[in-house]
N, C-alpha and C positions, 0 to 999 in steps of 0.2 A: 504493500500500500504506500499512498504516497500523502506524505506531510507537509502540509502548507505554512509556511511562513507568513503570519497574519500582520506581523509589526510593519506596518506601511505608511508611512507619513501622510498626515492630515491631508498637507495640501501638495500632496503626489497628482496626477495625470490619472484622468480617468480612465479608470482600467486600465491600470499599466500592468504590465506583464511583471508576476515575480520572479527571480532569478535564486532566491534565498530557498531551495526544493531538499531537503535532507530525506536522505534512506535511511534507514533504521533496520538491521538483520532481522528482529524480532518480530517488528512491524511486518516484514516481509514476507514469514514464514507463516504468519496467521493465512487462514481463509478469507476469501474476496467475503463471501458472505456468511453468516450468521443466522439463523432461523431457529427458534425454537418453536413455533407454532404451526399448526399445518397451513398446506398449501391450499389458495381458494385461487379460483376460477379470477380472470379480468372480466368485468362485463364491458364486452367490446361493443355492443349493441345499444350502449347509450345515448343519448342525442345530448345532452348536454356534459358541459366542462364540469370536473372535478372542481369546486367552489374549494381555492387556495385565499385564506386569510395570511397576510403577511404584514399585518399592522403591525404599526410599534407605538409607544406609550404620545407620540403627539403625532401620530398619523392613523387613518382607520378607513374603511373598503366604503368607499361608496356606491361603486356599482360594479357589480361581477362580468365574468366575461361571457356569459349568460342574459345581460341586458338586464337583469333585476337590481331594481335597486335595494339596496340593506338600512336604508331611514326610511320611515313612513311617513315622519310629519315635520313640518318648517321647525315646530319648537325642539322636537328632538336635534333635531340639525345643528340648532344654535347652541345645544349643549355640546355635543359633537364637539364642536368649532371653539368653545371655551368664549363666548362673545356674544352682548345683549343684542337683540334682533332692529335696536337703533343705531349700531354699527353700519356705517356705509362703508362696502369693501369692492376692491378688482378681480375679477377670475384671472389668474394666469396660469394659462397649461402649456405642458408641454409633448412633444409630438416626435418620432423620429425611427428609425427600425431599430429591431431588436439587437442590445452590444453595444450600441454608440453612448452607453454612459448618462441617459436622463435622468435616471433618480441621483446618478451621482452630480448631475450638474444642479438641481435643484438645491440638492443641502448643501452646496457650497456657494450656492448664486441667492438663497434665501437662510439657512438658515448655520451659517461659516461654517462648514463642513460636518456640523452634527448631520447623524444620522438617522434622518426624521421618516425618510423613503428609504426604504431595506437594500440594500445592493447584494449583489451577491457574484464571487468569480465561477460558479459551477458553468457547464453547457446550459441548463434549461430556465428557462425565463424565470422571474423570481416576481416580476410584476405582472400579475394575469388582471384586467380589468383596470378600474381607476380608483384611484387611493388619494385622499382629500388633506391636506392639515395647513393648518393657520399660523400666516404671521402676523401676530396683532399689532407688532410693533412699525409697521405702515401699510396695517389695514391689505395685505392680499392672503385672497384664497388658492392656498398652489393644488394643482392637480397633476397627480405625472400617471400617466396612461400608460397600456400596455403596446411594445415595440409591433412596428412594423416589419414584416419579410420573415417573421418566425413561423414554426411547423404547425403553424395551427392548422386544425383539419375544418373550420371556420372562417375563412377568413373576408367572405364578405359579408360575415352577420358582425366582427370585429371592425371592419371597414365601417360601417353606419354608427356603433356606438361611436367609435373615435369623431366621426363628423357632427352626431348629436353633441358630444360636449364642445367643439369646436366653434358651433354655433350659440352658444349660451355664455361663452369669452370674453373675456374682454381683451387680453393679451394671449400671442398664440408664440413658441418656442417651437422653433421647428431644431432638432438639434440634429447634425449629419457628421462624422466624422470620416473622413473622405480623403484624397490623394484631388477629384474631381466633381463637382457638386453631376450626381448620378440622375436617370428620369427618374427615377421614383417619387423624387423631395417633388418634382416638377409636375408628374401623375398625379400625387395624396393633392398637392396645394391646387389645382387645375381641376378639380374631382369637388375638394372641400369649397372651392369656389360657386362653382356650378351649381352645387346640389345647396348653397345658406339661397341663391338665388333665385333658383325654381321652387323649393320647397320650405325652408326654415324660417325665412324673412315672411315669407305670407302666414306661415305658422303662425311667427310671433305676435304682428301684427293682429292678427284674429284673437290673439290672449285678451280677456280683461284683467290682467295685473297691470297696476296701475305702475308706469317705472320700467317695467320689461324693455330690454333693449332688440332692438329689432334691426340696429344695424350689425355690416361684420366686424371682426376683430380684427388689431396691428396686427401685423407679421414680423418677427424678427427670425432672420436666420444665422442660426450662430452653425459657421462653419470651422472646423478644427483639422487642420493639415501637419504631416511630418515633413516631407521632400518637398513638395509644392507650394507654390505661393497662394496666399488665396485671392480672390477679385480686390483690385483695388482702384482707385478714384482716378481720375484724370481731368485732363483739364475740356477734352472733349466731352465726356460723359463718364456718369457716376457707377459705382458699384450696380445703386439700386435699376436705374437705364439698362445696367447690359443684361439685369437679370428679365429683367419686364420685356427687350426684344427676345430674349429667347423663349420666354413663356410663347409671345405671340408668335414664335417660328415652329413651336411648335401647337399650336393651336389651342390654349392654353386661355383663358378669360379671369383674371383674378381682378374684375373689377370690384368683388365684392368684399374683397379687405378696404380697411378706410389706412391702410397704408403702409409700408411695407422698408424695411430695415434691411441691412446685411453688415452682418458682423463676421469678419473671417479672421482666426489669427493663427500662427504656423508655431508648433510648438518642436522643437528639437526633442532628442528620442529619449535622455537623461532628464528633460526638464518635465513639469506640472504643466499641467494649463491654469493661463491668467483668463478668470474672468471680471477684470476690471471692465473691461470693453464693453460684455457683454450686462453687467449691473448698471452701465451707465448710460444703456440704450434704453432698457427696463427703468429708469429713473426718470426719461423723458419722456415714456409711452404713460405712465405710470400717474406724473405730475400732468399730461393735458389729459382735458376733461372738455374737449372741444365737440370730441364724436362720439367719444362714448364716458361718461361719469358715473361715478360709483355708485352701488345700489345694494337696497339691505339684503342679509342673507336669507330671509323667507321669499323674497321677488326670486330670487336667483332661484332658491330651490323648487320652488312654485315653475318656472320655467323648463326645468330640468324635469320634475314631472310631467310636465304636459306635452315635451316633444317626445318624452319617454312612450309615455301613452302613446300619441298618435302613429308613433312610427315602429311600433312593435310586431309586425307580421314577421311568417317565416317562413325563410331566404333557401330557396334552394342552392346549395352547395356546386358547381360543374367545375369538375377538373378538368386543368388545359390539358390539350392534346400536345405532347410531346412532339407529333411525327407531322412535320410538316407536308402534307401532301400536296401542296399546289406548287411544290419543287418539281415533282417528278410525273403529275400527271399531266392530262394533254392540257392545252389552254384554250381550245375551243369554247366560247360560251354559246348558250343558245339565245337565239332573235326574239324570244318572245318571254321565254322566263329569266334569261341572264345565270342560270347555274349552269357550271363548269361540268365539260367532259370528264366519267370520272376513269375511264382507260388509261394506260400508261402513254406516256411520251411515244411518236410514231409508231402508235399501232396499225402497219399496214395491210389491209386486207380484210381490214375489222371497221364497223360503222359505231359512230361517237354512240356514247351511251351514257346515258342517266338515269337511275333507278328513280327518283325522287318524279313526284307529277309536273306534266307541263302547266304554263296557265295560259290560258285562249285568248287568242289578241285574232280579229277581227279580218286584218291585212293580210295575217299573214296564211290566214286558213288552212290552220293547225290542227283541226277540228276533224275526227274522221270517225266512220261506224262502223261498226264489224257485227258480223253476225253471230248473235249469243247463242246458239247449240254450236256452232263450228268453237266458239271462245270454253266455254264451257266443256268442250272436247279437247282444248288443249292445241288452237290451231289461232291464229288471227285473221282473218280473212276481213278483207274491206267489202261492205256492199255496196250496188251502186244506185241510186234514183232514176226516174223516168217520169221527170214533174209533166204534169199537163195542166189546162185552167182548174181543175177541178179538183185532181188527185196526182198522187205519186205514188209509183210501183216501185216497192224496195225487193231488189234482186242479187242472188246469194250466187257469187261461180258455182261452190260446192249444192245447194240445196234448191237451186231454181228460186222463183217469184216465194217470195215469205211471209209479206206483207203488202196490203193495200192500204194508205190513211188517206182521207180526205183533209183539206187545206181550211177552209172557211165553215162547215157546217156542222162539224162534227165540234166535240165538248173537246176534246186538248187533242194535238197533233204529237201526242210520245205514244210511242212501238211497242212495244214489251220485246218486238223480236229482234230488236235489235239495241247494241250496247255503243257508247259513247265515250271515244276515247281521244286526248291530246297529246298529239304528239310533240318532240321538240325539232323546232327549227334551227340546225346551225347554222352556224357564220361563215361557214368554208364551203360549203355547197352552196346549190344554184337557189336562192332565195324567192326568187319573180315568180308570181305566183301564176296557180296555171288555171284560173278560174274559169270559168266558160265562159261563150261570147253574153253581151250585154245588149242584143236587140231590141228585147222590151223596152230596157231603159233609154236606151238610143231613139227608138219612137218618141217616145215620152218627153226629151229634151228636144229633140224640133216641135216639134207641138209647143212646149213650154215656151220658144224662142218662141216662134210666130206670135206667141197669143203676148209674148215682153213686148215683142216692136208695136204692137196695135196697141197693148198699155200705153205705153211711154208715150207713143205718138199721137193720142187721144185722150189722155188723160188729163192736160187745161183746159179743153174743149167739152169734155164728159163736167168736169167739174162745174164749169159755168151754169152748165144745161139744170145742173143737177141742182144749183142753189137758186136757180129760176121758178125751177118746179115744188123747189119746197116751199119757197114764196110764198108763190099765188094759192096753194093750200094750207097755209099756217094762220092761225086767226089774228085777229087785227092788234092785239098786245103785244104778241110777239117781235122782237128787234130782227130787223130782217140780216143774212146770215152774209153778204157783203158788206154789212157794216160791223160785223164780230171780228175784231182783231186780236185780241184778248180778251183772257177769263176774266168775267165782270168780278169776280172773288179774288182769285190768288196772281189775277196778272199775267197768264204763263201767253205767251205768245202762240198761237195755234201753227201757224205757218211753219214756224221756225222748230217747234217741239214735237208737232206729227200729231198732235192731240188729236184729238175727235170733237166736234161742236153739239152739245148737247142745250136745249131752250127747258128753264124751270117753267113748268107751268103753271106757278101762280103770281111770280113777278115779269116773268116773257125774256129776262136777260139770255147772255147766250154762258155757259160753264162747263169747265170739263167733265169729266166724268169723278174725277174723287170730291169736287165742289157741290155736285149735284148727284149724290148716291142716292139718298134719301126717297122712298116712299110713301106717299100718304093721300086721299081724297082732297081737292080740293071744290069744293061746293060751290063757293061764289062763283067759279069760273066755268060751271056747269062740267068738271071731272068728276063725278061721283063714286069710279076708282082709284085703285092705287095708284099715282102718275108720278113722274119725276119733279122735285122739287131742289130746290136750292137748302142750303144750312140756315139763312136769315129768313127764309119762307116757313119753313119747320117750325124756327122757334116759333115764329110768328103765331102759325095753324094749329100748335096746342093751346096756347093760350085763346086764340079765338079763332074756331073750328068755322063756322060759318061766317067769317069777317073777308076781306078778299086783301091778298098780301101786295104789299109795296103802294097801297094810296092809302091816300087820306080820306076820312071821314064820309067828306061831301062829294069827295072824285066818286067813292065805291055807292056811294048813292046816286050821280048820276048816272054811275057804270050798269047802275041795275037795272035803270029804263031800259037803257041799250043792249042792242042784240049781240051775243058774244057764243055766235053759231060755232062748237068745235067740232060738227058732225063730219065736214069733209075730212079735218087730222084726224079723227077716230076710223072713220074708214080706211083712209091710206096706210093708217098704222096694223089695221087688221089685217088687210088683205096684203101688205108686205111680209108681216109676222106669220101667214099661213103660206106663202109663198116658199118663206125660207127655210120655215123647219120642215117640209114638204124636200126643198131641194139637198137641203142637210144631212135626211136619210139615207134619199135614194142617190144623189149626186158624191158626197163626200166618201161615203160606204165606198161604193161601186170604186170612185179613183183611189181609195188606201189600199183595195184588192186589190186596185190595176199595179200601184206600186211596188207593193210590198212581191206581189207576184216576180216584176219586171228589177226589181232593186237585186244590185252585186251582191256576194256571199262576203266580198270584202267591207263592205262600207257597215259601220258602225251604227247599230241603230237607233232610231231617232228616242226610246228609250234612255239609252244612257251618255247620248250626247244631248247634253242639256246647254249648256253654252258653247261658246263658242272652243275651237283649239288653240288657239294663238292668242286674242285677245282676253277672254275669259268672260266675254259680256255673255249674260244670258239670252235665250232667244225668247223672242214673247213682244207682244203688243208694247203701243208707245205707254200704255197706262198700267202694263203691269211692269215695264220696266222703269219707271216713275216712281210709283209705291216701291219698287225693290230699292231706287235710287237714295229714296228718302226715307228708308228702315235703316239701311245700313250707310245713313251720313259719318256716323261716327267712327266705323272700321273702314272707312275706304282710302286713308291712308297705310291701313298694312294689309290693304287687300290686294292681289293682284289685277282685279279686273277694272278695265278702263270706265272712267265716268260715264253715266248718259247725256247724252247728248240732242237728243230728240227722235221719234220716227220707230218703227216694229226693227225688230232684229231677224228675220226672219235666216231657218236655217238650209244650210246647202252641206252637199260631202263634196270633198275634193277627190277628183276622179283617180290620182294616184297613190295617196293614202289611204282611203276612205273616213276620213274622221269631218267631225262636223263643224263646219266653219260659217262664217255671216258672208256678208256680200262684200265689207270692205276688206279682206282678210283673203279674199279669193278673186281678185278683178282678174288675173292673168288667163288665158287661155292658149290652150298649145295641145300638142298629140301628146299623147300615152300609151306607144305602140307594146308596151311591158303587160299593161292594164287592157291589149284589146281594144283601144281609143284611136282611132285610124286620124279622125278628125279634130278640130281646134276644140278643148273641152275646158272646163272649168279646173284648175289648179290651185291650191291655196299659196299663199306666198313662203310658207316654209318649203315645200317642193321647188320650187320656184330658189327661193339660194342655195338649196341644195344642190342644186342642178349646176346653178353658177360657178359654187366653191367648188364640185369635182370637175365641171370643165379645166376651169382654171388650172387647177391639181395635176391636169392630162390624164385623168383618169374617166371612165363611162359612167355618163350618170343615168344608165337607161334603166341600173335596177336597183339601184341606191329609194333608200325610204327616210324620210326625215326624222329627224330627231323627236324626241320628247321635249328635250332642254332648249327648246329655242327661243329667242327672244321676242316674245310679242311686242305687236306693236300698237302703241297708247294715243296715236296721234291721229286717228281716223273716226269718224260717225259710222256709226251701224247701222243707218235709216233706210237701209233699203230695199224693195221690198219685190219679189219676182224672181227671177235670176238675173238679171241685168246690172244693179247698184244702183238705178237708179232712187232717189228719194219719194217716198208715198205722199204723193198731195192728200192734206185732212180732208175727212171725206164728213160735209156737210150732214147737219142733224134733216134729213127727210122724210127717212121714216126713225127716226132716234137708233135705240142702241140695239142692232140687230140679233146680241143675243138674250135680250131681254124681252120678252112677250107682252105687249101691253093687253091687258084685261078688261 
C-alpha cells in the first residue's frame, strides 16, 4: 500500500502533485483489502446516484446530484447559513471540470485557505452535487458545484442542475486549469447562455418574489497555466474582445451575462497559485450593484425552488456513438428526405440504400404502389393505373387487373389492394422526373389565356357598364358608386386596395366589407330583412329600431311621405343570388373535376400550398388578406411574409417545380422541356435564377430544381388576379357581396 504525505503547505498550488510517497515493508505485505463481513450484490439497476454527504462543520449539501434539494424551507436555510433573513447577500458559484481544483480555489479565494469545501487527492470526485457555506464577513453565499467531464453515467441530468444554479447567481467562476483555454469552458458558457435566455429569464420573471433577479450573472474566468502564457491585453484589443470573437466564431451567444472578466495567470511548477488577481476581480463584480444587487436569503432560496420545481423532468441519458460513420460511408444524400446512403464508400454494383422511411415531396414523385398479396408474398412489384374520367384500373404484372376505384362518386378513393410506399431519390442519379404528358392541363391553360386577354382587355369597359347598371337600380339614398372613392369609415382607398364597394343600407354610404359586416332589419327604409348595415347605422338601429339612420328628425319625416321603392334592389339581388349558387354547384364542381383530373402528379396541392413559395403572402381575397394584415400588425416584423398591399392573391404552381406561387413571384414564362412543357409556360422566379446561376456555372440547368432557401422577394404587390398579373379592378356593389345571400 501506499502512504501519502498529507503535510502540504496552506498556500501550495492546487492540487499539486506530492513527491513526499514513502513504502513501508509492513505496509506492503498487508492485503489490498480487508473484509470481515459478507459479500452483497451492487444494485446496478439503480436510477439514481448514491446521495454522498461531504459536508464539513461551515459547509452543508444543498442539492444532491439527484436534483433534490436537502432544505425545505427559507427559515431552515437561514439557519443553514448562520445569518438573519434581513441579510442582503451575493451568490457566487463556481463552475469548471472535474481536477481543476474549485473547492480548493474557493477556501482560498473566500475563506484563506480553511477548508470549508472538502478536497480530496483520490481519483473519484469528492464533490457530487452543490454544497453551500457562508461568508458573513462581506455578505457572499459560495456555492462550489460538482466538476464537469467526470464519469458520471448522468451527465445531462448534471448538465441542467449546474445551469439551474447558474441562473439564480449573481457571480459565476468559471475555473479551467489548462496549457489552452479548451471548447468545453466555451460549450458549458455558450449552453448556460442560451438556455438563462430561452428558459430561466422568462422563468424568473413569471416569479412573484418580490426582488428575484431575473437578469444573468458576471462571468469571470480564472485561467491557470504552467508553460503557456495566458491571454493578455493589448493595445489593439483586450483579453475580454478576443474571448467574445471566438465565442462568436464559434457560434457561441453569451449575451446573457451582464458581463464578462478574464483573469489568467501562469504559475511555474514549484510555485502556488496567487489569487490576488482573481479576489480583486470578485471585489469589483462584488462592490457594483448596477445589474445585479444583493438580495435576502429567502428570495434567493425561494428562486432556487421554483426553477427546481419547474425544470425537474426526466432526461433521457444517449450515449455518443464512438464510430464515426459518415467517415466511411457513401455520401450520397437523398433529394427528398436528405439522409445519407448508408452502404460503404464505392459500392459498385450495388444501388444507394437506406433502411430509415423516405418523406414524399410532390416534384419529385417519390411516391409508388405495389401490390399487397405480391408484398405480403415477399416480392415488390409496382402497379400501374389506367385513369379515365371516371375510374382507374389498378393492374398487377404478377396478378392481372386487382382493382377498380372510382375518382368523384365513391366515399374515399384508398384500395385495400394495394400498399403505399416512398421511395428515396438520390442525388447521383437521373432526378427529372418522368411524369406523364400534361394535356389536360395544357387545355386548360389556353382556355385560361384566352379567357386572361378578354379579362384584361374588357375589364375598364365591363367595369363602367357594371356601375351604370347598379345605378339606375339602386334606390335614390344611395351614393352613386363613381362617386365612392373611399370607405366612408376607415378611409381605405378602393382603387388602390382591390376592396370590394359595399352601400349600408340604412345610411346609402358606400364601405368595405369589415366596415359594413353587420346585419340587421332596417324598417324605415322598407328592408324588413337582415340587410347590410354600417357600424354607426347598428348602433344607431338598436337604440331606435324603427327611426331611419343618418337624418335628422324632420328629414326622416319628410322621408316618410316619400317613396323609397327598394323592390327593383331586392329583385336584382334575388335573382343574382339564385343565379350564383345555381352556377357555384354545377359550374365550380364540374371545373375542380376538370382540374384536379387534368392537374400534374408533380404540382403540390392547393391543400397544402397555402401561401405563397417565395414571398410567403397568403393567397385569398383582398378582405381576407386585410383582416390577416391587421391581426398580425404586431408580428410582421419577425415574420417573413411580405406586407399587403392591396388586391386577391390569387394562387398559381410553377410549371417546373410544382409549388405554389402568386402572380408576382411567377411573371417569367419559358419551356420546360424536363416537365413535358414544349411551350412558353408559367415559371416562378426561383426556377428562373436557378437556371441563370447554373448557366453561368457552365453547367445544365435543364434538371436542376430550386432550392428551398431562397430569397424571397419583399418588393412586389400580389394583386393579381387570372394568370396574367394583371391587377383586379374593384368590382362594384350591384348585386352586393356574392357570397352572401340576401333574404
Amino acid at each position: 500500500m501506499l502512504k501519502i504525505d498529507k503535510t502540504v503547505e496552506c498556500n501550495s498550488a492546487i492540487m499539486e502533485p506530492c513527491d513526499s510517497l514513502t513504502f513501508y515493508r509492513e505496509e506492503a505485505l498487508r492485503p489490498d483489502i480487508v473484509c470481515d463481513a459478507d459479500f452483497r450484490s451492487i444494485p446496478f439497476t439503480s436510477t439514481d446516484y448514491e446521495v454522498m454527504d461531504n459536508s464539513t462543520d461551515r459547509s452543508f449539501l444543498l442539492m444532491d446530484a439527484n436534483e433534490h434539494l436537502h432544505i425545505a424551507t427559507p427559515e431552515l436555510f437561514c439557519k443553514k447559513l448562520h445569518c438573519p433573513d434581513t441579510a442582503k447577500i451575493k451568490v457566487v458559484t463556481i463552475f469548471g471540470n472535474t481536477g481543476d481544483g474549485k473547492s480548493h480555489t474557493m477556501n482560498h479565494t473566500f475563506f484563506k485557505g480553511e477548508e470549508v469545501f472538502k478536497t480530496s487527492p483520490e481519483q473519484n470526485s469528492c464533490t457530487l452535487g452543490v454544497y453551500a457555506a457562508m461568508q458573513n464577513e462581506i455578505g457572499v453565499l459560495c456555492l462550489d458545484t460538482e466538476g464537469l467531464l467526470s464519469t458520471s453515467s448522468k451527465s445531462n441530468q448534471r448538465m441542467r442542475m449546474l445551469l439551474k444554479i447558474l441562473a439564480i447567481s449573481d457571480i459565476v467562476i468559471y475555473r479551467t486549469r489548462s496549457e489552452r483555454l479548451h471548447s468545453d469552458m466555451y460549450e458549458f458558457l455558450g449552453t448556460a447562455s442560451k438556455a438563462f435566455c430561452l428558459h430561466f429569464s422568462q422563468a424568473l420573471q413569471s416569479l412573484s418574489i418580490q426582488g428575484s433577479a431575473n437578469l444573468g450573472p458576471a462571468v469571470i474566468i480564472f485561467h491557470e497555466t504552467r508553460h503557456t502564457k495566458p491571454l493578455e491585453n493589448s493595445v489593439e484589443e483586450s483579453a475580454e474582445e478576443k474571448l467574445r470573437e471566438k465565442f462568436a466564431r464559434l457560434n457561441y451567444d453569451i449575451n446573457a451575462f451582464s458581463s464578462l472578466r478574464y483573469v489568467g495567470i501562469q504559475t511555474s511548477s514549484n510555485g502556488s497559485t496567487d489569487y490576488n488577481k482573481l479576489i480583486a476581480a470578485l471585489r469589483v463584480d462584488l462592490d457594483n450593484t448596477t445589474v445585479r444587487s444583493a438580495r435576502q436569503p429567502s428570495i434567493i432560496f425561494k428562486a432556487m425552488r421554483a426553477l427546481n420545481k419547474k425544470f425537474s423532468g426526466e432526461i433521457v441519458e444517449r450515449s455518443i456513438n464512438p464510430f464515426p460513420e459518415q467517415y466511411f460511408t457513401c455520401p450520397i444524400l437523398c433529394a427528398s428526405c436528405n439522409r445519407r446512403c448508408q452502404r460503404s464508400m464505392g459500392h459498385e454494383g450495388e444501388d444507394h440504400l437506406n433502411l430509415n422511411p423516405c418523406q414524399h415531396q410532390h416534384q419529385f414523385e417519390n411516391k409508388v404502389e405495389l401490390c399487397k398479396v405480391c408484398y405480403n408474398n415477399g416480392r415488390e412489384v409496382i402497379v400501374t393505373r389506367i385513369d379515365t374520367w371516371t375510374h382507374s384500373v389498378i393492374n398487377c404484372p404478377h396478378c392481372g387487373e386487382i382493382a377498380k376505384t372510382f375518382k368523384y362518386w365513391s366515399g374515399t378513393q384508398e384500395c385495400d389492394a394495394i400498399r403505399t410506399q416512398t421511395v428515396h431519390i438520390w442525388k447521383d442519379s437521373n432526378i427529372s422526373p418522368k411524369g406523364p404528358s400534361h394535356s389536360g392541363q395544357m387545355v386548360l391553360d389556353k382556355v385560361s389565356y384566352v379567357c386572361e386577354a378578354l379579362t384584361n382587355f374588357s375589364s375598364q369597359p365591363t367595369g363602367v357598364l357594371k356601375e351604370w347598371c347598379a345605378d339606375k337600380v339602386a334606390p335614390k339614398y344611395w351614393k352613386p358608386n363613381h362617386e365612392i372613392v373611399n370607405c366612408f369609415s376607415c378611409k381605405k382607398n378602393f382603387d388602390k386596395t382591390g376592396l370590394r364597394k359595399h352601400h349600408c343600407r340604412g345610411c346609402g354610404e358606400g364601405f368595405c366589407d369589415a366596415c359594413s359586416k353587420h346585419r340587421m332589419p332596417v324598417p324605415a327604409r322598407k328592408w324588413f330583412e337582415n340587410v347590410r348595415v354600417c357600424n354607426d347605422c347598428r348602433q344607431f338601429l338598436l337604440k331606435h329600431p324603427n327611426s331611419m339612420p343618418g337624418s335628422s328628425n324632420a328629414d326622416a319625416t319628410a322621408a316618410a311621405h316619400e317613396e323609397t321603392d327598394v323592390t327593383v334592389r331586392k329583385c336584382g339581388e334575388t335573382l343574382y343570388n339564385t343565379i350564383s349558387n345555381v352556377a357555384s354547384v354545377a359550374l365550380e364542381c364540374t371545373k375542380d373535376i376538370i382540374k384536379d383530373t387534368a392537374r400534374p402528379d408533380y404540382w403540390v396541392p392547393d391543400s397544402e400550398a397555402l401561401s405563397c413559395h417565395i414571398c410567403k403572402m397568403k393567397f385569398g381575397t383582398a378582405e381576407e388578406l386585410l383582416a390577416l394584415a391587421m391581426s398580425n400588425a404586431n408580428e410582421r416584423a419577425q415574420s417573413p411574409q411580405r406586407s399587403f398591399k392591396g388586391g386577391d392573391c390569387k394562387r398559381h404552381h410553377c410549371r417546373k417545380c410544382g409549388q405554389g406561387v402568386c402572380a408576382e413571384c411567377s411573371k417569367s414564362r419559358r419551356p420546360v422541356p424536363e416537365r413535358g412543357w414544349l411551350d412558353d409556360v408559367r415559371v416562378c422566379d426561383e426556377c428562373v435564377s436557378d437556371n441563370v446561376n447554373t448557366t453561368v456555372g457552365g453547367s445544365s440547368s435543364s434538371s436542376s430544381v430550386p432550392p428551398d432557401n431562397a430569397t424571397p422577394r419583399t418588393n412586389s404587390n400580389c394583386s393579381s388576379g387570372g394568370g396574367g398579373g394583371s391587377q383586379r379592378q374593384s368590382e362594384v356593389c350591384f348585386l352586393d357581396d356574392p357570397k352572401t345571400k340576401v333574404e
